[in-house]
N, C-alpha and C positions, 0 to 999 in steps of 0.2 A: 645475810642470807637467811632465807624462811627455814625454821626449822620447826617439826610437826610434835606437839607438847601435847594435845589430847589425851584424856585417857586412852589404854591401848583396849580395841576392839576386842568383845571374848573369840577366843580359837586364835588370835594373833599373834605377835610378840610386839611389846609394846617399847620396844626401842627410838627413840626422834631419829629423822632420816631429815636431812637437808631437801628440800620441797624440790629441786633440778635433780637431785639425786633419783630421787620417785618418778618425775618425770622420762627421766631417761631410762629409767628401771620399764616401764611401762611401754616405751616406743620399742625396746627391745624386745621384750614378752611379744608385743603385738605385731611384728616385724611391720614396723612401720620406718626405720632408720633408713635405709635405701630410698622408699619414694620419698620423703624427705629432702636427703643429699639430692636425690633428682631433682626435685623442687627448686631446691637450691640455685642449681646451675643454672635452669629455663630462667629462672625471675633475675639471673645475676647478669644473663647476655649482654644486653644494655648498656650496662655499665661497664664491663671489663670490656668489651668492643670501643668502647669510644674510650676508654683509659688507656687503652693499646696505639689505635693509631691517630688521636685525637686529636678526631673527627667525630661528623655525626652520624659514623656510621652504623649507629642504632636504629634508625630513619629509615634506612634502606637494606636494613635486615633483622629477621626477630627467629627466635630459637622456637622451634618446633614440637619436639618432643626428643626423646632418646629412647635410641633402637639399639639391641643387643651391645651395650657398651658404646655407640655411639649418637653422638648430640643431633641434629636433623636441624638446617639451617637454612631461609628460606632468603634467598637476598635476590630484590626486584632488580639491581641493576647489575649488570654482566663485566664491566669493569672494577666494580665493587668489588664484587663475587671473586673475579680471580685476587685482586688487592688482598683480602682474607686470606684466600687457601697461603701463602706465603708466612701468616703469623700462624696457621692452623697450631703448632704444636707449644707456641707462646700463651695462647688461649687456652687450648687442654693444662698447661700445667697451674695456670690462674681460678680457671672453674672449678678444680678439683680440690684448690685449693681453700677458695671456698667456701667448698662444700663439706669440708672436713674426713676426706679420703679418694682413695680412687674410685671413681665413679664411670668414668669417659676415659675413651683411649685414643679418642680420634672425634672431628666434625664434617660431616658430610654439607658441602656448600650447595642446595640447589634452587 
């Protein structure tokens, strides 16, 4: 692990911080840790979808966005669609998984 040896900047404290340390120091401050974890989850549909009932049913569905604690889920075919809502809560606990916290409580299939 990167660890920051610089001389320490005047007005700073000039302590080495491990380089993911500062990083994570930084998405904090910035409230950036949230859309992130959200990130997370849209880019991970895909793949926890077709790990779950595998199938391709990445194909025939792709993650939307997240609305108030919920994922938005758009599947073109309507036997698919209800096929999902059955894992819905096997899914919630894989994305959030993750994603490195709780993010989603639920997925809306439409």
């Amino acid at each position: 692990m990167a660890l920051s040896t610089s001389k320490p900047i005047p007005g700073r404290l000039g302590h080495p911080q491990r380089l993911g340390d500062s990083i994570k120091a930084f998405v904090q401050r910035a409230g950036l840790e949230r859309p992130l974890m959200e990130q997370r989850i849209l880019s991970s549909w895909e793949e926890v979808v077709e790990g779950v009932t595998g199938d391709r049913a990445g194909v025939v569905s792709r993650s939307e966005r997240i609305q108030a604690n919920e994922l938005i889920v758009r599947v073109s075919d309507p036997v698919w669609r209800h096929r999902l809502r059955f894992e819905e809560q096997r899914f919630v606990k894989m994305l959030n998984e993750m994603a490195g916290g709780q993010v989603i409580r639920s997925i809306r299939f439409i």
